[in-house]
C-alpha positions as CSV (number, residue, x, y, z in Angstrom):
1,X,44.7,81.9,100.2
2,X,47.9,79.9,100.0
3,X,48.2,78.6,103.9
4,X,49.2,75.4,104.7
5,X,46.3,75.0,107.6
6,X,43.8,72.5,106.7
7,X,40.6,74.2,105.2
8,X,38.4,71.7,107.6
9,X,39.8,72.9,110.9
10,X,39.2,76.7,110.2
11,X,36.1,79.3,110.0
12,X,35.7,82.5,108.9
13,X,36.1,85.4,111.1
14,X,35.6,88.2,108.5
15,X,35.6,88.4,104.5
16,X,39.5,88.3,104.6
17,X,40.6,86.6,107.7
18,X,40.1,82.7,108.8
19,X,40.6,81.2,112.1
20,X,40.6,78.0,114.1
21,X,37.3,76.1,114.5
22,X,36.9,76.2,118.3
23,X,38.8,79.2,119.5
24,X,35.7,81.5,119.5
25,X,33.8,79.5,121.5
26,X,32.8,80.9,125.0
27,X,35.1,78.4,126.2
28,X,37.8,78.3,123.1
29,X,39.1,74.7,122.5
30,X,41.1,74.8,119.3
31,X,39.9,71.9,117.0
32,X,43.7,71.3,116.1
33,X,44.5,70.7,120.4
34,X,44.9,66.9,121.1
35,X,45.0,65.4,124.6
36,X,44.1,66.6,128.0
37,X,45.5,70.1,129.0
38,X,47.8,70.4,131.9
39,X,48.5,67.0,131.0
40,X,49.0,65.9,127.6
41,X,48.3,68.1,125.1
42,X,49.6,69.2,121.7
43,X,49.2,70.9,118.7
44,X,47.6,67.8,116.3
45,X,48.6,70.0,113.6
46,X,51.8,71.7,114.7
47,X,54.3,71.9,111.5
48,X,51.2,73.5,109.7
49,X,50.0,75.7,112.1
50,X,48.7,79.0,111.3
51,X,51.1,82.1,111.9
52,X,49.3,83.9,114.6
53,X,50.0,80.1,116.4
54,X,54.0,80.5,115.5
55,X,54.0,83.9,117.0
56,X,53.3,83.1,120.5
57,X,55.9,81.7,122.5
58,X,55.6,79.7,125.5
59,X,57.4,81.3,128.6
60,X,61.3,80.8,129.1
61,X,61.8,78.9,126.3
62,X,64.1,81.3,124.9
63,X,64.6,83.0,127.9
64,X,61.8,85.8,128.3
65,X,58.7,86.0,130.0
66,X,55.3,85.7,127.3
67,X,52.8,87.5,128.4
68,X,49.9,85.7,125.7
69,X,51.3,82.3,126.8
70,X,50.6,83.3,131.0
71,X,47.6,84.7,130.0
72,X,46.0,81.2,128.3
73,X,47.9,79.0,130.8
74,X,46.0,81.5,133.3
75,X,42.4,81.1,131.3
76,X,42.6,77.2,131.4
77,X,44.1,77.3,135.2
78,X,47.7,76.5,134.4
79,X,50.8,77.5,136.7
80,X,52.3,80.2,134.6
81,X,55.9,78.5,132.9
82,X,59.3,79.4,134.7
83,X,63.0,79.4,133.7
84,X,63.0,76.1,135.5
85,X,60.7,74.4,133.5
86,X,62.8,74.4,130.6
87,X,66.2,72.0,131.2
88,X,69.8,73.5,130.7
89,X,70.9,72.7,127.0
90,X,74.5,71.2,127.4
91,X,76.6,71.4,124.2
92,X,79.2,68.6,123.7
């Protein structure tokens, strides 16, 4: 349908919706996570990740509390992200 997400790394969920191969497993692993959680992991395919991806944002980055991003750090037994994990920006 247009998206920019790999057709490989998705299912379908329903006639008109798609999502990540792995995330509706009883324990959901996204098939596009790389690394070791809590340690090093990323998003293998960040710049083309799928919109419901872009819409979560992780704790304090911008300054506000995310409830969906405490509740997965939570789930895979995380510390929940504070202001203090995210250094001062200092502007020249």
């Amino acid at each position: 349908m247009g998206g920019v997400v790999p057709p490989e790394l998705t299912e379908t969920l329903d006639p008109h919706r798609l999502v990540m191969r792995g995330t509706r497993a009883y324990q959901p692993r996204c098939v596009g996570l790389k690394g070791t959680l809590g340690k090093d992991a990323l998003c293998g395919i960040y710049e083309r990740r799928p919109s419901v991806c872009r819409e979560v944002e992780p704790s304090w980055e911008f300054g506000r509390p995310s409830a969906q991003c405490d509740k997965a750090r939570i789930a895979h037994g995380l510390p929940v992200l504070t202001p203090a994990d995210w250094p001062a920006v200092v502007e020249a």
